[in-house]
C-alpha positions, 0 to 999 in steps of 0.5 A: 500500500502507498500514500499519494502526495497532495490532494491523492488518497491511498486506495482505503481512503478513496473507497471510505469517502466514496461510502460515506458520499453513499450513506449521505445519498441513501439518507437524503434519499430515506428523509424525502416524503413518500411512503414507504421511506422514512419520510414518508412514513412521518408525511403520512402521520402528520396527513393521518392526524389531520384526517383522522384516516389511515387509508386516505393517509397511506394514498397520499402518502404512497403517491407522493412516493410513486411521484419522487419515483417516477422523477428518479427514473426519469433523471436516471435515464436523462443521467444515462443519456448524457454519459454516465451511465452506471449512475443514471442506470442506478438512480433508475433503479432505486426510483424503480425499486420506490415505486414498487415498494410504494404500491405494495405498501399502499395495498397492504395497507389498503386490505388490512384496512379493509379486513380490519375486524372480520374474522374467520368464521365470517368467511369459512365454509362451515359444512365440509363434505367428509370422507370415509376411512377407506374410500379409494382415491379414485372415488375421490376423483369421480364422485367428489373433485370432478363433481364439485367444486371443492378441492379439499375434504376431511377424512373421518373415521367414526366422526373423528377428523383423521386428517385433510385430502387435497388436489394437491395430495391427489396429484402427488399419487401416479395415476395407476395408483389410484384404485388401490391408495387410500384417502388416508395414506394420500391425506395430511394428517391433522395435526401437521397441519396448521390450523386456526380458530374461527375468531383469528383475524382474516388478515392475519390468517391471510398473512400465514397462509401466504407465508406457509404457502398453502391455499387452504386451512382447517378451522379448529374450536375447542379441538373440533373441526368446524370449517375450512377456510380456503385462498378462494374464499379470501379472494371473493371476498375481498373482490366483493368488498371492493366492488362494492367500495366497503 
């Protein structure tokens, strides 16, 4: 390693200011108002305290946000156009980066406003059509999943709940294994599956279905199997909800 005479820097020097002049940027850049940025974050508690609503506050708060990103984009490309590219394709990025971050926020705000309150038995569907100990994959098929509409039944051996059948389950087993595999060795025994109560919050039990990746869930009270509350029956009626502005 050396040291430059004059107005030089050894190499370790260059570099630190070079961080430095980035976490003074992506400072800068965290105080500037628009959600979901620190900023933004204090723009939309000041909107929330003068209008009393937390939606409205994140949407104007969110689209302060998509504006400061558009124009980052645009000084990114107008930057790349003159020359410096990597810094104009950067600042392109981050404006890009913002944008989404401010959209998806927004309607993560938006759903947990309009979810706020429901619960899950609000929603579940309360009369499953159980399956008997026994029955063979293949009557699953013909007289339950292709008749209907359901993608998910219990498997109950004299009214106890042995466990939940899936299309996915179903999918898993070779087609000629069909008439020999039965519903209770394709299933998923109950208590590997995560359940949850009738009372839980739909947007929380939405946020665990996400995250455990499954479309579908069993609604257990006081150990008893009571409904199965499907990613079908969130979307509709989350759709419902917004056609009708509620």
């Amino acid at each position: 390693m050396y040291l430059a005479t004059g107005r030089a820097r050894t190499p370790i020097g260059a570099l630190a200011a070079w961080l430095s002049y980035i976490n003074v940027f992506v400072a800068a850049l965290n105080l500037i108002p628009g959600f979901p940025l620190d900023g933004g974050r204090i723009f939309r508690s000041i909107v929330w305290k003068i209008t009393g609503n937390l939606r409205k506050a994140t949407r104007i708060a969110s689209g302060v946000g998509r504006v400061v990103a558009y124009l980052a984009i645009l000084f990114g490309f107008l930057l790349a156009l003159s020359g410096n590219w990597f810094g104009g394709i950067w600042i392109a990025f981050i404006g890009w980066f913002l944008q989404n971050a401010a959209s998806s926020s927004y309607r993560q705000v938006e759903l947990r406003e309009m979810l706020r309150g429901v619960k899950v038995r609000e929603i579940m569907t309360g009369d499953c059509q159980w399956l008997p100990k026994g029955l063979a994959v293949k009557e699953l098929v013909d007289n339950y999943l292709l008749p209907t509409t359901r993608r998910c039944f219990p498997v109950v051996d004299e009214e106890r709940v042995l466990g939940i059948i899936t299309l996915h389950n179903v999918k898993e087993i070779p087609r000629e294994q069909w008439e020999s595999v039965k519903v209770e060795d394709a299933m998923t025994p109950l208590e590997e599956m995560k359940t949850v109560s009738p009372d839980d919050d739909l947007f929380t039990v939405m946020r665990q279905m996400t995250e455990e990746g499954v479309n579908q869930m069993p609604v257990v009270e006081n150990g008893q199997l009571v409904g199965m509350i499907a990613r079908d029956n969130l979307v509709g009626f989350i759709n419902a909800r917004s056609e009708l502005g509620v």
